[in-house]
N, C-alpha and C positions, 0 to 999 in steps of 0.2 A: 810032700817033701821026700819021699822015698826015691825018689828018681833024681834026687840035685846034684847027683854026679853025670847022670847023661844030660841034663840040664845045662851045668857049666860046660861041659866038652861041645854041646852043638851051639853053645851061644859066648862062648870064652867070657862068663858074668861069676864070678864067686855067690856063691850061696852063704851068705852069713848065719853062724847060729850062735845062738846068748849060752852062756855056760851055766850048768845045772844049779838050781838054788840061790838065781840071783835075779829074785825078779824086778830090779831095778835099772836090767839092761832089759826089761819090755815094757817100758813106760806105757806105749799106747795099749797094749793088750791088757795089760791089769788093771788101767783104768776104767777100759769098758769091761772086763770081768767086775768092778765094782760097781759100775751103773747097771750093770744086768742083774746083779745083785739085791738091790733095787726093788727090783720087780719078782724075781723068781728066786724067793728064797732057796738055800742050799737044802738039797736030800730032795727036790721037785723034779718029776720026769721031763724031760724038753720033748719028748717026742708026742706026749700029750696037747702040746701047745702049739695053736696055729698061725 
């Protein structure tokens, strides 16, 4: 995401972003952060896991 400005200028496509503290404009992404949840309880290193 750091490049979504030369992104949109080579591909004339808007980069949309959700406003801070609303995570109910990331439906799909908080849902699978709750199904990962699931499995890798919170404070678990991820880089430990294969």
């Amino acid at each position: 995401m750091a490049a979504h400005r030369r992104f949109t200028l080579a591909t004339d496509i808007p980069v949309p972003f959700c406003d801070p503290h609303h995570p109910w404009q990331r439906g799909s992404n908080e849902n699978t952060n709750g199904l990962l949840r699931q499995y890798f309880p919170k404070g678990i290193n991820l880089a430990d896991v294969s």
